[in-house]
C-alpha positions in Angstrom: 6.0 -20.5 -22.6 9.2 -22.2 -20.7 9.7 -25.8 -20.4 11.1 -27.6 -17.6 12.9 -30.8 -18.6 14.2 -33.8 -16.0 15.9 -36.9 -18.2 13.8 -39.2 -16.0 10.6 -40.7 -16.2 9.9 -41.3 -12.7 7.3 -39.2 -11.1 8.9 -38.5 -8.2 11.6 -37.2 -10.4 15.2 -38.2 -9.7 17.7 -36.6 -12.5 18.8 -33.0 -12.6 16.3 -30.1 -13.4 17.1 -28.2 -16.6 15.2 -25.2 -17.5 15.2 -23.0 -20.6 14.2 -19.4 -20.7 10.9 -18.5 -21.8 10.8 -17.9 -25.8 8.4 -14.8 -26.0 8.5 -14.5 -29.4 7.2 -18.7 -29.9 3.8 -19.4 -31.6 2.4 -20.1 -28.3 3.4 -17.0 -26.5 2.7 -14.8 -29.9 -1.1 -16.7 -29.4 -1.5 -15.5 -25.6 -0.6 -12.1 -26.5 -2.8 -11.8 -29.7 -5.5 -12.8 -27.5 -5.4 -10.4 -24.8 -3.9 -7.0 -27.3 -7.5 -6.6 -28.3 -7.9 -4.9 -25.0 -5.1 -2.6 -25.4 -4.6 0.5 -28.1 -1.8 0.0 -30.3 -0.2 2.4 -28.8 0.1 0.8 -25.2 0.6 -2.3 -27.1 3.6 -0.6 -29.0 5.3 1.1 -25.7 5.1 -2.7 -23.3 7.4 -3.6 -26.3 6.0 -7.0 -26.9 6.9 -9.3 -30.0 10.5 -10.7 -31.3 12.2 -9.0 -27.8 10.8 -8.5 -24.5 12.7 -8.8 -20.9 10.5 -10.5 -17.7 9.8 -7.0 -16.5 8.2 -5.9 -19.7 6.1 -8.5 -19.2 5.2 -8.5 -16.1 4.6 -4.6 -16.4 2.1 -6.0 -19.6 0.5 -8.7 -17.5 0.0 -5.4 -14.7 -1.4 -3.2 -16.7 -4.7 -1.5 -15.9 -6.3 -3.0 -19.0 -5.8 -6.5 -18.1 -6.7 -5.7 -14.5 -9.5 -8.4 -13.2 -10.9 -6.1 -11.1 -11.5 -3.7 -13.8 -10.4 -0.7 -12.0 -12.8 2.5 -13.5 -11.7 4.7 -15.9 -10.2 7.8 -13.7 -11.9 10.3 -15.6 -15.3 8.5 -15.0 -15.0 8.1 -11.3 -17.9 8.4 -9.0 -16.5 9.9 -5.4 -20.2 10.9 -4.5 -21.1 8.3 -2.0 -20.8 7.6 1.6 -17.4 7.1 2.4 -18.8 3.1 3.5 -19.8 2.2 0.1 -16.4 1.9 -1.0 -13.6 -0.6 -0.8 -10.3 0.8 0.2 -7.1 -0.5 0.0 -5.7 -1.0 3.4 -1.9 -1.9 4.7 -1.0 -4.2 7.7 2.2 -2.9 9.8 2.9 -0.4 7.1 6.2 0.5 9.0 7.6 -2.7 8.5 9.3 -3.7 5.0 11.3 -6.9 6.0 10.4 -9.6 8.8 7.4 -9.1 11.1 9.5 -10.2 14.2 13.0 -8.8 13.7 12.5 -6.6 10.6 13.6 -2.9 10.8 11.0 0.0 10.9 11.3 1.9 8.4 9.1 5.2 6.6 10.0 3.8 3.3 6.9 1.6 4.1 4.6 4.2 4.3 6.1 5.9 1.0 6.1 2.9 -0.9 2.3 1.5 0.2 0.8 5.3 -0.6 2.8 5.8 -3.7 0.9 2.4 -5.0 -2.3 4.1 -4.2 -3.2 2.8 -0.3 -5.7 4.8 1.5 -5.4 3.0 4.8 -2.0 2.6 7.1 -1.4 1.4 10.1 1.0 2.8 13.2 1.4 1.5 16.1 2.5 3.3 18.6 4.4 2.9 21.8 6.7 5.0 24.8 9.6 5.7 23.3 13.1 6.9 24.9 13.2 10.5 25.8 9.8 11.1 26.2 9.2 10.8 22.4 6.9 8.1 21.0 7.9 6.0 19.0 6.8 3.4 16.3 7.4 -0.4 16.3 6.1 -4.1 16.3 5.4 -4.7 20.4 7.0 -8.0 21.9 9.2 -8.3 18.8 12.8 -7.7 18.2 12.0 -4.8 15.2 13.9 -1.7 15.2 11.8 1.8 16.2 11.2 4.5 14.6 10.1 8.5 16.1 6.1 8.7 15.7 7.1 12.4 14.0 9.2 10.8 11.2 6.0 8.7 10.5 4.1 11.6 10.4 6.4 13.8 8.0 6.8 10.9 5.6 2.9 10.4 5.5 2.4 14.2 4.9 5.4 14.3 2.1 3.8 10.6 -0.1 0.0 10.8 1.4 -1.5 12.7 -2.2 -0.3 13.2 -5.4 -1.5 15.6 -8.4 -1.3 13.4 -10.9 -3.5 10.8 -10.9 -2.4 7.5 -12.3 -4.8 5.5 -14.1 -3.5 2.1 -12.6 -5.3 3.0 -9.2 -8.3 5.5 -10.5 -6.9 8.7 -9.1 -6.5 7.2 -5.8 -3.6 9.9 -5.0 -6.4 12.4 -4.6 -8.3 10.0 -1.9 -8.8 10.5 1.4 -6.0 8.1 3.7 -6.8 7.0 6.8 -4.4 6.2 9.9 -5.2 3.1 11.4 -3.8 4.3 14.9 -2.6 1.5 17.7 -1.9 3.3 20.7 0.1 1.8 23.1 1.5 5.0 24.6 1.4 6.2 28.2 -1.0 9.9 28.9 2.4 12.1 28.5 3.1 10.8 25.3 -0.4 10.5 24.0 -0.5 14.5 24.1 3.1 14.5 22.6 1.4 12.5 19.4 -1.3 14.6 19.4 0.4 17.8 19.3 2.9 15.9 16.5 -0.3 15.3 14.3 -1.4 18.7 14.9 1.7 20.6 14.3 2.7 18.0 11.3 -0.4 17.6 9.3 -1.9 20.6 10.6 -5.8 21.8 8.3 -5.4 18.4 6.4 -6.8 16.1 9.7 -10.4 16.1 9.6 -11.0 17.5 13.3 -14.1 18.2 15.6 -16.8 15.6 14.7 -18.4 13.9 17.7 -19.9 10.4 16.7 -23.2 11.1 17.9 -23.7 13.5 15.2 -22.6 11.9 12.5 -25.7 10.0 10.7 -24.3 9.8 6.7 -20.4 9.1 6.3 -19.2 12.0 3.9 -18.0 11.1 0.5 -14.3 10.6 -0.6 -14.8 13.9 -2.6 -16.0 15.5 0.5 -12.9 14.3 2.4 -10.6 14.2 -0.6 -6.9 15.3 0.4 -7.9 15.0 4.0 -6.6 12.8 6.6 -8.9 11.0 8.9 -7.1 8.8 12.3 -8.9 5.8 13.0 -7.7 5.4 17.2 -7.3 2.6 18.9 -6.2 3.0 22.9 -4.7 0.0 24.4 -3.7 0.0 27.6 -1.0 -2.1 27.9 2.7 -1.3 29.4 5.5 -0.4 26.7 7.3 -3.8 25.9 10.3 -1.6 26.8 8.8 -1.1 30.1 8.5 -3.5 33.3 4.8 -4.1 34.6 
């Protein structure tokens, strides 16, 4: 596909790299593709604009396609939604709010956009005091910039679902998300979230369901466009705080 060439023989190396660009449209490349366009119309074939000219991200785009997917992601139309909500794998995120460095990144909603735009149905926030009485999001004992719990909360109600759904994750837009809630908070602050999530995401949190009654999870198409928080209550002073 590429070739890298060193004017040495020694394994180790020892003369100057030189690399040529990848010839996409070389009888070896032209084999790889022939071999995986019987899974693709001619159509899709036609529009990834594969053959004498092609940049890198038309073929990485090609090599991410749904049809060449080794999970073989189901056909959207065909989806089955009508089992427990357990029965399912779901794409989760770790420190959503971060989109640089885990220890000196800046927060930022663009995480939560991005990760539920690709079809995510888990996201994590963690939560701490924040100045002014207003909580506020952010990696504890770390040097990453906060972020207000609320502009969290608008950002997941503006990206959470989507009317279209795209093939690439099955419809996945539609699917319930869940918040994978750290709470670090103090009481005050705890009611201030709670009144945020109430005020922000309002009839789509799934609300007034006591554990003890619960004996079959509902299905995704039972919860779709819903939002279900996952808590987790640590009791732990704010890293902002003195113990």
């Amino acid at each position: 596909m590429g070739r890298d060439v060193a004017p040495t023989t020694d394994a180790a190396g020892g003369g100057s790299a030189q690399a040529t660009k990848a010839d996409l449209s070389s009888a070896v490349m032209q084999k790889c593709l022939s071999k995986i366009h019987g899974k693709l119309s001619s159509s899709d074939f036609a529009s990834m604009r594969l053959g004498g000219e092609c940049s890198l991200n038309d073929f990485s785009d090609y090599l991410a396609h749904p049809a060449n997917s080794i999970v073989a992601l189901p056909d959207p139309a065909n989806k089955d939604w009508s089992r427990p909500y357990n029965e399912y794998f779901i794409s989760s995120s770790h420190n959503t709010y971060l989109v640089g460095h885990q220890l000196y990144g800046e927060s930022t909603t663009a995480g939560y956009r991005n990760v539920l735009e690709r079809g995510c149905r888990c996201i994590e926030i963690d939560v701490w005091n924040g100045a002014e009485g207003e909580p506020e999001v952010f990696h504890g004992y770390t040097l990453t910039k906060e972020i207000k719990f609320k502009e969290v909360c608008k950002a997941i109600r503006k990206h959470a679902f989507s009317d279209a759904e795209d093939e690439r994750y099955g419809g996945a837009g539609e699917g319930p998300v869940i918040i994978s809630l750290e709470c670090h908070a103090g009481i005050e602050q705890q009611h201030k979230m709670v009144d945020i999530m109430n005020k922000i995401w309002g009839d789509l949190l799934v609300k007034n369901i006591e554990p003890e009654e619960v004996h079959d999870l509902p299905s995704p198409d039972a919860l779709r466009r819903r939002i279900l928080v996952k808590a987790c209550w640590v009791l732990s002073p704010s890293p902002c705080e003195p113990s």
